[in-house]
N, CA, C and O atoms as a DFTB+ gen file, in Angstrom:
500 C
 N C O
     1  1      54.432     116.258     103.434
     2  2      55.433     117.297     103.559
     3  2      56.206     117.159     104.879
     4  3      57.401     117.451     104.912
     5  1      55.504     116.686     106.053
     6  2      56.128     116.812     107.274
     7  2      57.204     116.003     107.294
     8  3      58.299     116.495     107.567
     9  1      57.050     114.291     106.940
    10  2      58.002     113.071     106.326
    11  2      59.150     113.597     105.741
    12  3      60.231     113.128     106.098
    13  1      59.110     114.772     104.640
    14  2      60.019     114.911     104.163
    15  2      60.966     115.984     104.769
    16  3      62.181     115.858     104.619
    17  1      60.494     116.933     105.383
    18  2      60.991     117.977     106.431
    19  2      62.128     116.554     107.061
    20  3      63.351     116.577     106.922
    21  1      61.425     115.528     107.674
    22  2      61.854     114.561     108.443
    23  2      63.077     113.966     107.886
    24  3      64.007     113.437     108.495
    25  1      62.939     114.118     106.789
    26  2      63.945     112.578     106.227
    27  2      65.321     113.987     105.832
    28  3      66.486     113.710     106.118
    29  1      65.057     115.148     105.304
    30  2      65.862     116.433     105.300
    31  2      66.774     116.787     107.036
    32  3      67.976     117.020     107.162
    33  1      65.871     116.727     108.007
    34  2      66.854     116.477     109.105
    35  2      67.513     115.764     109.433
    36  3      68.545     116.216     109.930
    37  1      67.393     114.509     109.386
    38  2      67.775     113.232     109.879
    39  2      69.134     113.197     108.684
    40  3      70.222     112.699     108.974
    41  1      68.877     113.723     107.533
    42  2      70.275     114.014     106.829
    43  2      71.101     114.940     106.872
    44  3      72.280     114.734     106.580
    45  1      70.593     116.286     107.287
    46  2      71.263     116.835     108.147
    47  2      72.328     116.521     109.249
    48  3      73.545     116.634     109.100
    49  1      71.735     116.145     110.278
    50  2      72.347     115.842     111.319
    51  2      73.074     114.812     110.983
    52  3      74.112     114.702     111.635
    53  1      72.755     113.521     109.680
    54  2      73.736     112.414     109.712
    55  2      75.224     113.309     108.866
    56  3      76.247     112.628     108.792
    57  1      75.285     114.712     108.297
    58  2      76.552     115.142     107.258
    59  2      76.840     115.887     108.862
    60  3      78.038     115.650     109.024
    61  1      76.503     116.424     109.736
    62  2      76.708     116.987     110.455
    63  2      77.915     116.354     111.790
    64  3      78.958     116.851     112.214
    65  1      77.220     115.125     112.134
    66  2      78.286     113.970     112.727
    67  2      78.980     113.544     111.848
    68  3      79.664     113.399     112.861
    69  1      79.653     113.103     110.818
    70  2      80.179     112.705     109.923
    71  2      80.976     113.727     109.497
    72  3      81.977     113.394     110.132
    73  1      81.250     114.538     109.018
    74  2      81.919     115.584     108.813
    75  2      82.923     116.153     110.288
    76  3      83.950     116.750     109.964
    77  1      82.730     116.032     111.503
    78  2      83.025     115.594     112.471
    79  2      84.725     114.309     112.447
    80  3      85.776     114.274     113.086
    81  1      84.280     113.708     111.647
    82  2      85.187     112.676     111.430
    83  2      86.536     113.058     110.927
    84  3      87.507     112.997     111.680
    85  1      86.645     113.460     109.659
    86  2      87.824     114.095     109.210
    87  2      88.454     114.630     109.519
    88  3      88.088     115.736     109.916
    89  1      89.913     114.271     109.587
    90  2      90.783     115.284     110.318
    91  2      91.599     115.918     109.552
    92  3      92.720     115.553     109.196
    93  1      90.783     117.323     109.170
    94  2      92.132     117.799     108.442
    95  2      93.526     118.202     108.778
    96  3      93.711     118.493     109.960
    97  1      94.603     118.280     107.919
    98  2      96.111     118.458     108.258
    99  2      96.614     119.680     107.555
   100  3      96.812     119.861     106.353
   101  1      96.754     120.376     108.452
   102  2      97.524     121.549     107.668
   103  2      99.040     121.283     107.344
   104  3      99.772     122.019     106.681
   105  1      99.202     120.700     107.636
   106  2     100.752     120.278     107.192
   107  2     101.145     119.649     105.754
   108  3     101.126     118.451     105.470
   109  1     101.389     120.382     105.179
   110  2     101.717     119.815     103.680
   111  2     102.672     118.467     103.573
   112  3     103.865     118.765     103.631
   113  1     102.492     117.477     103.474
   114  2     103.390     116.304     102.712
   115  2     102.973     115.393     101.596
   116  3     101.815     115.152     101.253
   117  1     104.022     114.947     101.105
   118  2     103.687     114.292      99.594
   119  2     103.734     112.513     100.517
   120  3     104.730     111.791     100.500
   121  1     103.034     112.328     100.896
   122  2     103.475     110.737     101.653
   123  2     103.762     109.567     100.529
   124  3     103.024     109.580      99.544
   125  1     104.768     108.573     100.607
   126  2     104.820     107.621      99.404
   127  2     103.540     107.038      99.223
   128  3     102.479     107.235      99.815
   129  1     103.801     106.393      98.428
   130  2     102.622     105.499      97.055
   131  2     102.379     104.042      97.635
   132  3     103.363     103.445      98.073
   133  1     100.915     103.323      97.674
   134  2     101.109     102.112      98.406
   135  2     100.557     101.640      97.167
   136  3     100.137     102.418      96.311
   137  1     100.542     100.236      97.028
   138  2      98.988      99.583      96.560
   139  2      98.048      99.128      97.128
   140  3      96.906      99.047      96.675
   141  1      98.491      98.719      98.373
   142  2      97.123      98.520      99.055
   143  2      96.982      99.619     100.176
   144  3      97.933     100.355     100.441
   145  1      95.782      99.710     100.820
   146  2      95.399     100.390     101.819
   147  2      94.907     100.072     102.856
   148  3      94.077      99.164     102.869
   149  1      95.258     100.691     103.949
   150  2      94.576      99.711     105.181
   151  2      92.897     100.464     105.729
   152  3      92.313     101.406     105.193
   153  1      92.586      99.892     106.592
   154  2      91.497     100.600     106.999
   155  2      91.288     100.723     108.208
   156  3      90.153     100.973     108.614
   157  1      92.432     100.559     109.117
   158  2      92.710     101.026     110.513
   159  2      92.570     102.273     110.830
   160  3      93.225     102.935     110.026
   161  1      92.121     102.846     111.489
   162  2      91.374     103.959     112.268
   163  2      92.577     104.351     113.447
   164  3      92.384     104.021     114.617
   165  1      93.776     105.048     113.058
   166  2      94.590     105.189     114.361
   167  2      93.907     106.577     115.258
   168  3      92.958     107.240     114.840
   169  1      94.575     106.804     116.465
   170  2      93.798     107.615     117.037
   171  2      94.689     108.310     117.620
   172  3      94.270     109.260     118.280
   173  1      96.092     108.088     117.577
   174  2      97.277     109.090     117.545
   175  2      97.993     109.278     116.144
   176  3      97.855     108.338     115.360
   177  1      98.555     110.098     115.828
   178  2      99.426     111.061     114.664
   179  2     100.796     111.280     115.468
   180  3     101.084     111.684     116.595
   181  1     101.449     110.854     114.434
   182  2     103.239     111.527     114.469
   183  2     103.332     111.958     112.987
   184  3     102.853     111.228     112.119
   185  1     103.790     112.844     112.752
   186  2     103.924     113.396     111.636
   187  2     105.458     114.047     111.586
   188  3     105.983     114.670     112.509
   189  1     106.005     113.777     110.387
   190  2     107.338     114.053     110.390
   191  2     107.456     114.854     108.640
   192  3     107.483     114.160     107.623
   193  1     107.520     116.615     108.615
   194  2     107.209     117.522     107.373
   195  2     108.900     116.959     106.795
   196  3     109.777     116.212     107.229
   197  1     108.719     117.698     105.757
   198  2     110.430     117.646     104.784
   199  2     111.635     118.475     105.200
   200  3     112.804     118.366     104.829
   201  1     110.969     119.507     106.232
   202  2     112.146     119.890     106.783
   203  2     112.652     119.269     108.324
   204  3     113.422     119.882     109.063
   205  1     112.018     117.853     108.655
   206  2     112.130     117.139     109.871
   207  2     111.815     117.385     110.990
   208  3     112.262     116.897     112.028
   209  1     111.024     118.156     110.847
   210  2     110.227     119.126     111.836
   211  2     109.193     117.921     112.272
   212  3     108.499     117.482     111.355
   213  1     109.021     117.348     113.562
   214  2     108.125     116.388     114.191
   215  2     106.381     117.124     114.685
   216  3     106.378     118.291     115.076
   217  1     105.353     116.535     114.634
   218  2     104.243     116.960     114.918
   219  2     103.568     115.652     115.564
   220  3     103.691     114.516     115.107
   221  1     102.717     116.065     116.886
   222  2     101.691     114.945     117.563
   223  2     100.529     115.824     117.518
   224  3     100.343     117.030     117.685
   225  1      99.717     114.681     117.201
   226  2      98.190     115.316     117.290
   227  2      97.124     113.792     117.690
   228  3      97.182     112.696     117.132
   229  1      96.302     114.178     118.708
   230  2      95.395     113.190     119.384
   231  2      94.227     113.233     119.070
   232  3      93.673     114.325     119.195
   233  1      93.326     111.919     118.482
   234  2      91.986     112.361     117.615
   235  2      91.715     113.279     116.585
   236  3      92.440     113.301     115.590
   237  1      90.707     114.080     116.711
   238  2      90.590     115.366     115.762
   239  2      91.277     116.420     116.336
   240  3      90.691     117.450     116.001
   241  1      92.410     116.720     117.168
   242  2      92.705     117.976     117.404
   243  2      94.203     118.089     116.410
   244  3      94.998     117.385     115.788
   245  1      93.896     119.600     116.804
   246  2      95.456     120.138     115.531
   247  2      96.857     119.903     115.713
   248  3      97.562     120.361     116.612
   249  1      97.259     118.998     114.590
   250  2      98.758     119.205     115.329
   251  2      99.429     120.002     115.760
   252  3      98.929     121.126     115.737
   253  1     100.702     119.904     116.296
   254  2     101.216     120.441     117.418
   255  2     102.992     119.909     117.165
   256  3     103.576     118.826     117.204
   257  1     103.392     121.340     116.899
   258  2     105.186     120.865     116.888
   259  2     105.879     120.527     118.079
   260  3     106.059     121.458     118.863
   261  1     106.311     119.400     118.397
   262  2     107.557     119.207     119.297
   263  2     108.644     118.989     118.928
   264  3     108.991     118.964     117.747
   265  1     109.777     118.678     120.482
   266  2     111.166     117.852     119.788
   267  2     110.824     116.200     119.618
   268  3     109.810     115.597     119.971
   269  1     111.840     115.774     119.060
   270  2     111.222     114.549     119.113
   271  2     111.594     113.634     120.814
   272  3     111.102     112.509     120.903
   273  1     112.187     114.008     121.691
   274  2     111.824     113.531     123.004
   275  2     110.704     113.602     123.890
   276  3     110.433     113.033     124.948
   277  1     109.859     114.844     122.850
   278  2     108.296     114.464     123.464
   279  2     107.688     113.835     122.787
   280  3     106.617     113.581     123.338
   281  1     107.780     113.295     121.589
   282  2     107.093     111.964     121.189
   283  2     106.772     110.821     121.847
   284  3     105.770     110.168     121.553
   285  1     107.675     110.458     122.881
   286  2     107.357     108.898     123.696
   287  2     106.375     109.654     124.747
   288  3     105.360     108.973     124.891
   289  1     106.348     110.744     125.464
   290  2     106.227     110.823     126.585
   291  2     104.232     111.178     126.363
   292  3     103.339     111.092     127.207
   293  1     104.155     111.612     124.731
   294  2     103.086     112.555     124.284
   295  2     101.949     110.768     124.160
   296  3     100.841     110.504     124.627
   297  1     102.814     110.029     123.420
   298  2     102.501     108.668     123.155
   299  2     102.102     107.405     124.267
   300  3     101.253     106.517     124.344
   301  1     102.841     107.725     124.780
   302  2     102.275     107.336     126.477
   303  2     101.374     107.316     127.231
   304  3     100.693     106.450     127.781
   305  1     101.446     108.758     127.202
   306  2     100.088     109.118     128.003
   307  2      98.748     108.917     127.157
   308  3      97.701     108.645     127.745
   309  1      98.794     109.048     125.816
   310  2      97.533     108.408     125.199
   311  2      97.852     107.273     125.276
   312  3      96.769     106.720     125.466
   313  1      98.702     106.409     125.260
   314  2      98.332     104.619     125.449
   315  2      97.967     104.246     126.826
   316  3      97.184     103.304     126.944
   317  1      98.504     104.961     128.124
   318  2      97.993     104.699     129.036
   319  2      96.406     104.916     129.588
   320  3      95.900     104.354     130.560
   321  1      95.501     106.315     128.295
   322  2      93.900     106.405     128.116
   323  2      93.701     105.025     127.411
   324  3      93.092     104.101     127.950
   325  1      94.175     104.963     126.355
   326  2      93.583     104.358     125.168
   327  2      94.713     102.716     124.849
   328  3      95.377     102.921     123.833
   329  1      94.916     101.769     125.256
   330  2      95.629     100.589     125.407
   331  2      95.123     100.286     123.997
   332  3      95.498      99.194     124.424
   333  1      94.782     100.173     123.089
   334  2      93.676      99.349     121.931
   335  2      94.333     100.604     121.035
   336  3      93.889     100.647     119.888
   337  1      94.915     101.211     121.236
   338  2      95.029     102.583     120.250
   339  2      95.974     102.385     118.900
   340  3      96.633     101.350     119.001
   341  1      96.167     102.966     117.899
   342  2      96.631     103.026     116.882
   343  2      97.685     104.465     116.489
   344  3      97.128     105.509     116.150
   345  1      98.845     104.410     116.554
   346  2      99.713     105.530     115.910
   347  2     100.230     105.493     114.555
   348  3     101.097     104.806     114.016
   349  1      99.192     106.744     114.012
   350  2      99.590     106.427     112.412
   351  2     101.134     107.536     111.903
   352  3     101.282     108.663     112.376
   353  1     101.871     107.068     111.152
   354  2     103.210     107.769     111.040
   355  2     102.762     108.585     109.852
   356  3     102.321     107.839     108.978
   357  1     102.728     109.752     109.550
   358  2     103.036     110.516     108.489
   359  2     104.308     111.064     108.256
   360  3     104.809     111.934     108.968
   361  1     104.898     110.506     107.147
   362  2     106.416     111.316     106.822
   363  2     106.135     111.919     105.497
   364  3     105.150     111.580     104.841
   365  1     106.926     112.747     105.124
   366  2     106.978     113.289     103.780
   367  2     107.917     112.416     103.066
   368  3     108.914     112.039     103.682
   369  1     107.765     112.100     102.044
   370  2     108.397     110.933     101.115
   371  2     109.887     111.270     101.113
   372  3     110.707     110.352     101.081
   373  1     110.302     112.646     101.150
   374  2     111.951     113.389     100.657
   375  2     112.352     112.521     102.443
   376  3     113.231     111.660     102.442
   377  1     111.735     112.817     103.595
   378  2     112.211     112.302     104.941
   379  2     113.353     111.241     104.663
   380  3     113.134     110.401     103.790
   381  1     114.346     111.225     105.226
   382  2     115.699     110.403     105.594
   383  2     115.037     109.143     106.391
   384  3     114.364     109.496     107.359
   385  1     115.107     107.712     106.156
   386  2     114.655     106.562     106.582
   387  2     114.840     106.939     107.370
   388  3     113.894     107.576     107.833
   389  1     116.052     106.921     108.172
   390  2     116.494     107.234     109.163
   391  2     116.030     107.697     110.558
   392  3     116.516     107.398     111.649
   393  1     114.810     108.622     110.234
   394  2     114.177     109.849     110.585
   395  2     112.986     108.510     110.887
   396  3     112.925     108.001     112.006
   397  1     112.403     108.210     110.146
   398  2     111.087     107.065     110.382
   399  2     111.434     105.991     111.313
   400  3     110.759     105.516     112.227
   401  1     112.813     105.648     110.843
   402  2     113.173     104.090     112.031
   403  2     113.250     104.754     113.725
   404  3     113.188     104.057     114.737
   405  1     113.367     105.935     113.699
   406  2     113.779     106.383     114.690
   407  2     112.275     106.408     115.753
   408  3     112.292     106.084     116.940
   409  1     110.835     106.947     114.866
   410  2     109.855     106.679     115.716
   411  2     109.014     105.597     115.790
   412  3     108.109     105.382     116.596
   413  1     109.645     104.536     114.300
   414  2     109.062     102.924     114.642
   415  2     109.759     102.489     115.783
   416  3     109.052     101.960     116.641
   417  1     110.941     102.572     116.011
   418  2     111.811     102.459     117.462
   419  2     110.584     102.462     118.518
   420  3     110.096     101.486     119.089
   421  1     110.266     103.649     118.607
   422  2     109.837     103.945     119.617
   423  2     108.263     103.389     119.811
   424  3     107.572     103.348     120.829
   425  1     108.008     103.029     118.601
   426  2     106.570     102.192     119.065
   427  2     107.290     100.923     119.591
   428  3     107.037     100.453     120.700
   429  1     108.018     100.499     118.910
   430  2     108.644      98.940     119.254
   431  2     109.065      98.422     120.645
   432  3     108.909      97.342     121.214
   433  1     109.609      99.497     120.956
   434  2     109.725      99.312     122.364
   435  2     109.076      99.848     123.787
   436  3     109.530      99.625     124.909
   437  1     107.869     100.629     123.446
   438  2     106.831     101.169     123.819
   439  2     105.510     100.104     123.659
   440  3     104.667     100.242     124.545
   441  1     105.202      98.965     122.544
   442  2     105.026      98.407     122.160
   443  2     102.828      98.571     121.436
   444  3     101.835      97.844     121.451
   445  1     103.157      99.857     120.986
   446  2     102.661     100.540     120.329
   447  2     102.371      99.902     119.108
   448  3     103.166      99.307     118.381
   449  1     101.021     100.099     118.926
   450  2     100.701      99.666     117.177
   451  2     100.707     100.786     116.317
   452  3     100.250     101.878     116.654
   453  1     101.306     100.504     115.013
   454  2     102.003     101.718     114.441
   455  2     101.153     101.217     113.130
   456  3     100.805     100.053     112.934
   457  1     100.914     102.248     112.342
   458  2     100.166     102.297     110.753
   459  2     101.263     103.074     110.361
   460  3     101.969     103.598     111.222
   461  1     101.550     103.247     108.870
   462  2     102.588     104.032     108.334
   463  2     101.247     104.577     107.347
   464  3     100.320     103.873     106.946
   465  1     101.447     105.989     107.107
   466  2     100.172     106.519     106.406
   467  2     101.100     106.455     104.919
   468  3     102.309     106.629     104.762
   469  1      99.955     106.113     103.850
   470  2     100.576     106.351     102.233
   471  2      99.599     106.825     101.452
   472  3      98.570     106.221     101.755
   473  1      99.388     107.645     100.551
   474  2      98.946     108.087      99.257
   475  2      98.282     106.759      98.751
   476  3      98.873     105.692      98.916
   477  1      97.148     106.812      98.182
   478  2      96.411     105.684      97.639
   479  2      97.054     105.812      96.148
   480  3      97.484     106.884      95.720
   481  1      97.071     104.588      95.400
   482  2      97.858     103.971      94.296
   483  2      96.925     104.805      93.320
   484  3      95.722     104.838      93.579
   485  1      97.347     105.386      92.363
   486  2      97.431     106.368      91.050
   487  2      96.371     105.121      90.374
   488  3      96.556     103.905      90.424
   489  1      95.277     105.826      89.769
   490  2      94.061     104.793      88.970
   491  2      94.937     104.617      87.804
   492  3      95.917     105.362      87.776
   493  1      94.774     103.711      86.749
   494  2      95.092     103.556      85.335
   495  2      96.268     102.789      85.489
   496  3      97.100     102.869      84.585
   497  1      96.499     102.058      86.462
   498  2      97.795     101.327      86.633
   499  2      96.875      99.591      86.300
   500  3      97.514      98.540      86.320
């Protein structure tokens, strides 16, 4: 009985760190459709909703609305913690290209590694 008390904590505590992980988004978007998926782990967020409204968020904390001239400055200062770091783009699919080239720009010449986040490919295809 004690073993199993044992093996009941030890699973505990492993949903307990793990659950930890996920970052949920309160921000509603429909992001486009990929077929493949990556498995890069970014550790900054830009998020761009359907009404073009910009959001940064660092690790697990909540996003956070700015203009978009605090995007470089927000991006910065985590690359200057974190050099090895990853900025994943969330746009809402309706978003104006336009609107996206504008903060790949800014990894590009910041020289920032950028993930573009997408919706995993629909099964039965």
């Amino acid at each position: 009985m004690a073993s199993m008390t044992d093996v009941i904590f030890l699973l505990l505590i492993f949903f307990m760190v793990t659950s930890t992980v996920v970052v949920p988004s309160a921000i509603k978007l429909t992001l486009p459709q990929a077929q493949k998926q990556t498995a890069a782990k970014p550790i900054s967020r830009v998020t761009i909703d359907a009404d073009g409204n910009y959001y940064v968020a660092y690790g697990n904390q909540k996003e956070k609305q700015v203009s978009f001239e605090q995007i470089t400055p927000f991006l910065q200062e985590r690359y200057d913690r974190e050099p090895e770091m990853f900025v994943a783009l969330y746009a809402d699919e309706s978003v104006p290209y336009r609107e996206i080239v504008k903060v790949l720009d800014i990894a590009n010449r910041n020289k920032f590694k950028m993930v573009l986040a997408t919706r995993p490919p629909k099964s039965g295809r």
